[in-house]
C-alpha atoms as a printed R data frame, in Angstrom:
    type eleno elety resid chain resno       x       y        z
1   ATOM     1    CA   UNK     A     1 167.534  42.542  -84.344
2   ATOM     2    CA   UNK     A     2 167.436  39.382  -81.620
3   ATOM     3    CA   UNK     A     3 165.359  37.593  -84.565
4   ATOM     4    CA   UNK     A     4 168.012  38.337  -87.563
5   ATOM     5    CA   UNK     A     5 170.590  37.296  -85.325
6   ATOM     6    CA   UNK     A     6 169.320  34.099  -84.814
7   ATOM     7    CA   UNK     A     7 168.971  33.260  -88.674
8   ATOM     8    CA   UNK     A     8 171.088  30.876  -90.617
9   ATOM     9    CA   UNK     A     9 170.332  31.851  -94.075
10  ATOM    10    CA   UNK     A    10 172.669  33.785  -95.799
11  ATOM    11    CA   UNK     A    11 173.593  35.774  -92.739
12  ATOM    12    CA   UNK     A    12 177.351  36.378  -92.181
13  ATOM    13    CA   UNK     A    13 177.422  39.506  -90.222
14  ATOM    14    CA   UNK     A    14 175.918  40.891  -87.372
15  ATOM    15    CA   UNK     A    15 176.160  44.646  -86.017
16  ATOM    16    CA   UNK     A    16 175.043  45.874  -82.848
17  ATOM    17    CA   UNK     A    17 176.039  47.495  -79.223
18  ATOM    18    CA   UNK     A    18 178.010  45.564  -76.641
19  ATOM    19    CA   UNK     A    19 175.368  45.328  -74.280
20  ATOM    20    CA   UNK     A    20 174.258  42.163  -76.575
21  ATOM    21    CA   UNK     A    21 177.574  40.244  -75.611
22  ATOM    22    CA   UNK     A    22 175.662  37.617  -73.631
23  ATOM    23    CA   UNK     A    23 173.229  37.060  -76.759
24  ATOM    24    CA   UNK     A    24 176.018  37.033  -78.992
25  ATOM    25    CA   UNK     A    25 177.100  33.715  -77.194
26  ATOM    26    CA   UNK     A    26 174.240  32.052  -76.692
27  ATOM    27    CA   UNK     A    27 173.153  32.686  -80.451
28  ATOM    28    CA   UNK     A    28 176.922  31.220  -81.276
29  ATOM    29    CA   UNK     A    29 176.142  28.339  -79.292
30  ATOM    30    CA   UNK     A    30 173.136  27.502  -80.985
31  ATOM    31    CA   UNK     A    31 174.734  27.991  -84.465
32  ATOM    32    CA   UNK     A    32 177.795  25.217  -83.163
33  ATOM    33    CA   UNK     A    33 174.916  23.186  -81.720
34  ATOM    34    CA   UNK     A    34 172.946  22.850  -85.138
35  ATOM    35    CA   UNK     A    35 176.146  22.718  -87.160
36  ATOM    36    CA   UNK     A    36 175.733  26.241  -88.687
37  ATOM    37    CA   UNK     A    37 178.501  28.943  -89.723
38  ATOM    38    CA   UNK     A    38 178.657  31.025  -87.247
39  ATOM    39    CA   UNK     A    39 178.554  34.757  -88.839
40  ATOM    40    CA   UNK     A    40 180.891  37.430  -87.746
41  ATOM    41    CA   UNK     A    41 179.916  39.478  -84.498
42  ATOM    42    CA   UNK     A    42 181.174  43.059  -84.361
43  ATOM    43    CA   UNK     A    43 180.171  45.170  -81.263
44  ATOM    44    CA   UNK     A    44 180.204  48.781  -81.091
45  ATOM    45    CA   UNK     A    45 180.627  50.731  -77.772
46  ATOM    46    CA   UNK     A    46 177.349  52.939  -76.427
47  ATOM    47    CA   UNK     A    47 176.748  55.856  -77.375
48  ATOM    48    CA   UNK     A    48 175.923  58.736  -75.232
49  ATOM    49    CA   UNK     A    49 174.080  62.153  -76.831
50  ATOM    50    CA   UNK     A    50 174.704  65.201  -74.389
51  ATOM    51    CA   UNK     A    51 171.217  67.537  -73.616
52  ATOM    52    CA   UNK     A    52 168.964  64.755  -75.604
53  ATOM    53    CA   UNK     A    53 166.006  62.313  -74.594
54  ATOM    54    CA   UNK     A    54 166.714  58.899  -76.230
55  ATOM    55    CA   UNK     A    55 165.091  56.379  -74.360
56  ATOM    56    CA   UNK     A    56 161.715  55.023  -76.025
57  ATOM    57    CA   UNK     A    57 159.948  54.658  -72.890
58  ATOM    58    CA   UNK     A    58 160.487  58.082  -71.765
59  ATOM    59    CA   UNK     A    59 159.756  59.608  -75.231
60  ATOM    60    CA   UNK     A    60 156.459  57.439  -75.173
61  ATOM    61    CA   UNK     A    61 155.396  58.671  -71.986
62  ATOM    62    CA   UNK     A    62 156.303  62.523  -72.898
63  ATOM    63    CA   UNK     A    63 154.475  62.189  -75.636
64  ATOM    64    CA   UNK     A    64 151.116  61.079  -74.089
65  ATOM    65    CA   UNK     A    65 151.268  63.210  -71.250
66  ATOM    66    CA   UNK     A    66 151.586  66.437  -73.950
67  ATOM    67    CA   UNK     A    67 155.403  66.780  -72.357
68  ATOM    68    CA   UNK     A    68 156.608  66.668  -75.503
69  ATOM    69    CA   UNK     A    69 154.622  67.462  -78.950
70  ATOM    70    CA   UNK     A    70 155.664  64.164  -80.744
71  ATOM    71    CA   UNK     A    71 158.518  61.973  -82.100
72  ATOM    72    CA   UNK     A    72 159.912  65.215  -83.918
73  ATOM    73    CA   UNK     A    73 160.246  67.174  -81.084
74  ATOM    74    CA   UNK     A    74 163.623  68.829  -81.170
75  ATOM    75    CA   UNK     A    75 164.454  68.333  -77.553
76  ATOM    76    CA   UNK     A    76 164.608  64.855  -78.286
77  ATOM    77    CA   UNK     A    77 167.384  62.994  -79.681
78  ATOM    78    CA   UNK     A    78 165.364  60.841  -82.568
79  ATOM    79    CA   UNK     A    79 166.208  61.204  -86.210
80  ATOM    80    CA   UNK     A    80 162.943  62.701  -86.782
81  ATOM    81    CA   UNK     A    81 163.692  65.701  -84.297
82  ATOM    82    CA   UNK     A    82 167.343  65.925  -86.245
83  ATOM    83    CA   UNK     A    83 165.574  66.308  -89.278
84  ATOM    84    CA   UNK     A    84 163.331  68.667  -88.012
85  ATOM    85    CA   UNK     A    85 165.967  70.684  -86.448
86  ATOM    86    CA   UNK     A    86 167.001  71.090  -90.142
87  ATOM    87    CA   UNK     A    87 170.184  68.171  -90.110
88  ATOM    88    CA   UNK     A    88 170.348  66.762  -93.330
89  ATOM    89    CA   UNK     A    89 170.941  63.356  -93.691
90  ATOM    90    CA   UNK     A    90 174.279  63.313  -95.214
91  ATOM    91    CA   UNK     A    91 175.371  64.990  -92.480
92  ATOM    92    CA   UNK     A    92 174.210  62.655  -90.060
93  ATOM    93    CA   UNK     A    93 175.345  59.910  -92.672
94  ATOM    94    CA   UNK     A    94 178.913  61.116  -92.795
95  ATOM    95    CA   UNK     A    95 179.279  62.012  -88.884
96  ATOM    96    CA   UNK     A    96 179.316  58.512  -88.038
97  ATOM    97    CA   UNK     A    97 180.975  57.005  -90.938
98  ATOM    98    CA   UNK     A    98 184.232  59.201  -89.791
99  ATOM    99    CA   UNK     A    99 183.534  58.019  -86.248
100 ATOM   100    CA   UNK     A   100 183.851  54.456  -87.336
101 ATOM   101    CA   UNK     A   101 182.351  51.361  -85.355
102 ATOM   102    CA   UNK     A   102 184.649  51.638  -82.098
103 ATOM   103    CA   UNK     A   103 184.138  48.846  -78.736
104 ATOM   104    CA   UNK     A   104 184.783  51.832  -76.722
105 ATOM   105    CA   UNK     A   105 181.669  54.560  -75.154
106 ATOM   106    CA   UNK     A   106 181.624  57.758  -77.084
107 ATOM   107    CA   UNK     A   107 179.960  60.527  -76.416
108 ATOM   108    CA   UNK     A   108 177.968  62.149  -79.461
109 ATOM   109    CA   UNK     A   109 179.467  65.679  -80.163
110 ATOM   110    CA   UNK     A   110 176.825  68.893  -81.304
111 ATOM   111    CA   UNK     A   111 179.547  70.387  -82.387
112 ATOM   112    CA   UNK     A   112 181.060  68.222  -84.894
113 ATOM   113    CA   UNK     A   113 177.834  67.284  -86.676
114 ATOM   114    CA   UNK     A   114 176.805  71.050  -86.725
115 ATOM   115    CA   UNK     A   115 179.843  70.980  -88.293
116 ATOM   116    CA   UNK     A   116 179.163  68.430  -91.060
117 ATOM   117    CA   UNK     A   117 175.617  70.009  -91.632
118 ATOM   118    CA   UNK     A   118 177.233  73.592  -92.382
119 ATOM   119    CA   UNK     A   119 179.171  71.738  -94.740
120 ATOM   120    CA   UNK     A   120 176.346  70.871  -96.488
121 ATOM   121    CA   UNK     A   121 173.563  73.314  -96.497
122 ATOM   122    CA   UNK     A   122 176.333  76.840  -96.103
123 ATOM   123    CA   UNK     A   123 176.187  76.902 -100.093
124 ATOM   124    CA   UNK     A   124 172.217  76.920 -100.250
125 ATOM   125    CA   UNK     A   125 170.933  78.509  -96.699
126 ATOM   126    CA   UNK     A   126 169.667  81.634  -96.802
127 ATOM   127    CA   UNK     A   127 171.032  84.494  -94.391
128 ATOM   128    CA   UNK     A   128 168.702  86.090  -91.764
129 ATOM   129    CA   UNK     A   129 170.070  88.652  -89.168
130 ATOM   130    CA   UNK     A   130 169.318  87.863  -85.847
131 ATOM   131    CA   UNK     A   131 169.728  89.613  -82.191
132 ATOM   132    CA   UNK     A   132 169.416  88.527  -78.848
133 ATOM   133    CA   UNK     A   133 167.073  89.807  -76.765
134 ATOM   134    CA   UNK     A   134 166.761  92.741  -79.199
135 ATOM   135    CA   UNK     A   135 165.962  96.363  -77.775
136 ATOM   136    CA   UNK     A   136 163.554  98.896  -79.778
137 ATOM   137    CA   UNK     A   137 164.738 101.743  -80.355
138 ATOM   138    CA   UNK     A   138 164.145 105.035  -81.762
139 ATOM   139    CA   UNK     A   139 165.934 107.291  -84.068
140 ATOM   140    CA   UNK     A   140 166.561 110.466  -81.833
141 ATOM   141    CA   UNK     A   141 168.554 112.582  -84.878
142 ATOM   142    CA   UNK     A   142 167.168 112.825  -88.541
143 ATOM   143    CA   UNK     A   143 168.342 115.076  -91.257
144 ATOM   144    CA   UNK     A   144 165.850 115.619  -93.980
145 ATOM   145    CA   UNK     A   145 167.491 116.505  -97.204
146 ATOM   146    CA   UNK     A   146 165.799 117.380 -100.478
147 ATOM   147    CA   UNK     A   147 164.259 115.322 -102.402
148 ATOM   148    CA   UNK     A   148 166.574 116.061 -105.649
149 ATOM   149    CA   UNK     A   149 169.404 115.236 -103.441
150 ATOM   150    CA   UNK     A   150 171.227 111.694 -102.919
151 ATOM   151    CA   UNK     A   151 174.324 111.205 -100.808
152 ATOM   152    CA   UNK     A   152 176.934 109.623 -102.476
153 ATOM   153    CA   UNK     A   153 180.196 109.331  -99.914
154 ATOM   154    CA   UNK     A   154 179.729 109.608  -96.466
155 ATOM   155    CA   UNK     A   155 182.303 108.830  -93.459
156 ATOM   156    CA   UNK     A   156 182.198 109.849  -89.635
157 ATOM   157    CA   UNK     A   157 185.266 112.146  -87.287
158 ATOM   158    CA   UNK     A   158 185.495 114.531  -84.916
159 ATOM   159    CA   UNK     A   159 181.675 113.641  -84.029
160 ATOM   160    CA   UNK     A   160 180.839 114.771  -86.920
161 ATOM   161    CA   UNK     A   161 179.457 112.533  -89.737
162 ATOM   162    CA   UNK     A   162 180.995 114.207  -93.285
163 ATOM   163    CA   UNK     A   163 178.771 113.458  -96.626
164 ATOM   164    CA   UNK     A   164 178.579 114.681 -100.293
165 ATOM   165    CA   UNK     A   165 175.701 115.110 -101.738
166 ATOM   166    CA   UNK     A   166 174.975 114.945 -105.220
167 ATOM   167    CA   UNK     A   167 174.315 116.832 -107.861
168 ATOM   168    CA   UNK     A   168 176.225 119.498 -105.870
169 ATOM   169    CA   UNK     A   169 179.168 117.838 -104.980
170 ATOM   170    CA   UNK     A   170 179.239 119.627 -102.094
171 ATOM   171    CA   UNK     A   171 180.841 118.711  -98.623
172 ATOM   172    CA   UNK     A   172 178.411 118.790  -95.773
173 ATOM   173    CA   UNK     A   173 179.006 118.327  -92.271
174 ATOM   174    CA   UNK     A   174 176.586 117.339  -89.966
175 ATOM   175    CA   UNK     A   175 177.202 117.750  -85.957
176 ATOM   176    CA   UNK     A   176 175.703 114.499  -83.919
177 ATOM   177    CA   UNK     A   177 175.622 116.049  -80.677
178 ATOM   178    CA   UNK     A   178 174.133 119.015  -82.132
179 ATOM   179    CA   UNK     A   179 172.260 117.211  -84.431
180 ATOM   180    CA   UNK     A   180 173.078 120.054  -86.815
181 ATOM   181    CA   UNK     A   181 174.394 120.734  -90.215
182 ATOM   182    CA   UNK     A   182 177.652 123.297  -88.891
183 ATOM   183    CA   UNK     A   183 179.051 123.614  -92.249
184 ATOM   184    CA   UNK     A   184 178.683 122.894  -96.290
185 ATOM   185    CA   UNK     A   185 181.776 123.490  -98.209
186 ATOM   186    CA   UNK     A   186 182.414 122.921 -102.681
187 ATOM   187    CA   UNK     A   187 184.493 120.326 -103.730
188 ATOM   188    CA   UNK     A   188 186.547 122.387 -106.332
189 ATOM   189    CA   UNK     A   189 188.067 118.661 -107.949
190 ATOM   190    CA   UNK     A   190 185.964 117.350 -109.547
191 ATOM   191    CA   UNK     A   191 182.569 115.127 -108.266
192 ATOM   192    CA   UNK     A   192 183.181 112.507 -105.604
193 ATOM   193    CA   UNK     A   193 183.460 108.395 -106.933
194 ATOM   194    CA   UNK     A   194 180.460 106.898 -105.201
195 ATOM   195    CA   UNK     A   195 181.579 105.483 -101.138
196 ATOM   196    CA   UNK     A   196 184.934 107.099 -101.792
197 ATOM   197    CA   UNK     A   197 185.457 108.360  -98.821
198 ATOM   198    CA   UNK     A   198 186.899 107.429  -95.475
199 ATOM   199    CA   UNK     A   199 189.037 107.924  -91.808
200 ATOM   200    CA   UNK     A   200 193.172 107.207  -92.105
201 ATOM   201    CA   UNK     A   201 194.927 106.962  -89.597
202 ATOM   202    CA   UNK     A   202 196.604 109.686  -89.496
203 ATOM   203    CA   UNK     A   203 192.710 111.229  -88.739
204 ATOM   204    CA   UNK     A   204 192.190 112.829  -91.606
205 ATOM   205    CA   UNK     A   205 189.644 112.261  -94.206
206 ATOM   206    CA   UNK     A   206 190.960 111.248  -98.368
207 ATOM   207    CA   UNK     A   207 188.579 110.558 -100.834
208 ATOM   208    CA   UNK     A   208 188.379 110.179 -104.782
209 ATOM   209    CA   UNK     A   209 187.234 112.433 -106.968
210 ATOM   210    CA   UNK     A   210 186.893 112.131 -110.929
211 ATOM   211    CA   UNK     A   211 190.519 113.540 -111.199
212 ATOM   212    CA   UNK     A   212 192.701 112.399 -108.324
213 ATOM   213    CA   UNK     A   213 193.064 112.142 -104.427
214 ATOM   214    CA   UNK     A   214 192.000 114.817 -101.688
215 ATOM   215    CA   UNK     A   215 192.208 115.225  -98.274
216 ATOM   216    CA   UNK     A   216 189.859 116.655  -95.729
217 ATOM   217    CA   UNK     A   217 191.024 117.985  -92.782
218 ATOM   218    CA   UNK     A   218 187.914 117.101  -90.272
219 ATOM   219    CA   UNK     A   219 188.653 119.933  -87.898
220 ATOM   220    CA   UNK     A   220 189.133 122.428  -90.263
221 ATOM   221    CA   UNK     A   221 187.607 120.993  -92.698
222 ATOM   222    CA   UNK     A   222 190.074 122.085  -95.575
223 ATOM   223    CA   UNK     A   223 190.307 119.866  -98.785
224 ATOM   224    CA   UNK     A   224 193.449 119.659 -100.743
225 ATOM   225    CA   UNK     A   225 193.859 117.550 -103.827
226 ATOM   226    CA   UNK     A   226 196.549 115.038 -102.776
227 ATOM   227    CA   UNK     A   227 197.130 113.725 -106.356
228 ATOM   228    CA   UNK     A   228 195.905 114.466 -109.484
229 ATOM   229    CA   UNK     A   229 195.255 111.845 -112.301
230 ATOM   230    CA   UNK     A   230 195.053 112.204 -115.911
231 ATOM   231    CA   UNK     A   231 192.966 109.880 -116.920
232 ATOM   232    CA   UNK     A   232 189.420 109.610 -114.801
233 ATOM   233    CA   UNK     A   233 188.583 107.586 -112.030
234 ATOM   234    CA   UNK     A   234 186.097 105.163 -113.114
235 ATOM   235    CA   UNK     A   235 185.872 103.298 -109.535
236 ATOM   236    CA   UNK     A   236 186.771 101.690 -106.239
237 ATOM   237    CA   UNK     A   237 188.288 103.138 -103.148
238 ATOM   238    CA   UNK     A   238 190.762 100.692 -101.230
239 ATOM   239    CA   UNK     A   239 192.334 102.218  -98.051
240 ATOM   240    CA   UNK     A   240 195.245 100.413  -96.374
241 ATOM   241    CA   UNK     A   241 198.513 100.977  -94.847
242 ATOM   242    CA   UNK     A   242 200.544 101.269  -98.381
243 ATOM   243    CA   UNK     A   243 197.678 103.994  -99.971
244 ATOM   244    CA   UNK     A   244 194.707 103.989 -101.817
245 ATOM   245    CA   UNK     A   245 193.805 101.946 -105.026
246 ATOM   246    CA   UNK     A   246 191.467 102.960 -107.536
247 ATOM   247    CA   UNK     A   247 190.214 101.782 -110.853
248 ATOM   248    CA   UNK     A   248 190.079 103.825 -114.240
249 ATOM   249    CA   UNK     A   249 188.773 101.584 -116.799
250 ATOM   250    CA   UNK     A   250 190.928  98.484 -117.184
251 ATOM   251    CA   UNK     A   251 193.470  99.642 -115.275
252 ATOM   252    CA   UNK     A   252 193.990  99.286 -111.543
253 ATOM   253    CA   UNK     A   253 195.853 102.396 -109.641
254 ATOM   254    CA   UNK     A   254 198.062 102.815 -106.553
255 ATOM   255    CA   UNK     A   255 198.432 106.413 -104.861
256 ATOM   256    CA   UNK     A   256 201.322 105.796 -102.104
257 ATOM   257    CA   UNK     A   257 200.882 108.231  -98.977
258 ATOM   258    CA   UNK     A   258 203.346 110.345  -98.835
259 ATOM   259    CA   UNK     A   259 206.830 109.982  -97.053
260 ATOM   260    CA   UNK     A   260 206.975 111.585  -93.528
């Protein structure tokens, strides 16, 4: 950098950190002294990097002493550990381009440039659940069902967890502190829309069947068709504070709750 700075040829610009003000003007006296153009000197402030090793020497030494397992390390602060640490260089690229060249310090932000790598690699990253400091353990209740039988709806009140089963469309209700089936009870409407089921709340159960809207009463356990429809649910179950929507074919349908 001390060599390109010293060059006549061609050179009209030189970049660097302020702590090269005293070079800059004993470079610009030799380029008055010889009669040269002196180039344009722009000096950006330092730059300090939070939780990072930057200094050469101290990488150099790391390294040799096994401290650190090379210039990719990701403790360190090198583009090689950046890169490792999965920062693509766009991200990098465009960090400082928004900082712009500035006389004053800065102090590097993690935050900002893991914000301009999300940017980048959110549309093509691949998901992977993760928990800290994670805690085995086992499943103290399980409720074997027949093989010939799949559970279609399922939703939990009362501490009980309620489910449908298919092909008998039948409600079952399973006790958790029990860990007991307490009841099983036909579903006279028509068979349950698949995950069409869940808690209002007003605490009581609605789901969708084929023809309409019922309600489950989780302590008694009643069901009562709420609404009947003439044409047949196809799909969907949308709970909020205005009703439930449902689908039925291309059309899209709004049961209001009731008034009072």
């Amino acid at each position: 950098m001390q060599f390109s700075g010293r060059l006549p040829d061609g050179l009209t610009h030189v970049l660097r950190g302020k702590d090269h003000l005293n070079n800059t003007q004993r470079q610009a006296y030799l380029f008055q002294y010889f009669g040269w153009k002196v180039p344009h000197y722009t000096h950006y402030g330092l730059v300090s990097v939070p939780d990072a090793i930057l200094k050469t020497s101290t990488v150099g030494k790391g390294i040799k002493t096994g401290e650190y397992s090379g210039w990719d390390d990701v403790r360190l602060g090198t583009v090689r550990a950046l890169a490792k640490r999965g920062f693509r260089p766009e991200a990098i690229r465009n960090y400082w381009v928004d900082c712009g060249i500035k006389e004053t310090d800065v102090e590097f932000s993690w935050d900002n440039i893991y914000a301009y790598n999300k940017a980048i690699v959110d549309k093509t990253a691949n998901r992977y659940f993760f928990v800290w400091d994670p805690v085995e353990k086992k499943l103290e209740q399980t409720l074997p069902l027949s093989k010939d039988t799949n559970v279609s709806a399922m939703t939990v009140a009362e501490g009980k967890v309620f489910f449908v089963s298919r092909p008998s469309n039948e409600l079952s209700v399973f006790d958790i502190q029990s860990g007991q089936i307490v009841g099983s009870y036909p579903i006279p409407y028509g068979a349950i829309v698949e995950v069409a089921m869940g808690l209002h709340t007003d605490g009581m159960i609605y789901a969708l069947t084929r023809t309409g809207v019922v309600r489950i009463d989780p302590k008694t356990c009643e069901i009562v068709q709420m609404a009947k429809y003439e044409g047949r649910v196809r799909c969907g179950f949308v709970m909020n504070q205005d009703g439930i929507y449902f689908a039925s074919g291309v059309h899209l349908v709004k049961w209001s709750w009731p008034e009072g």
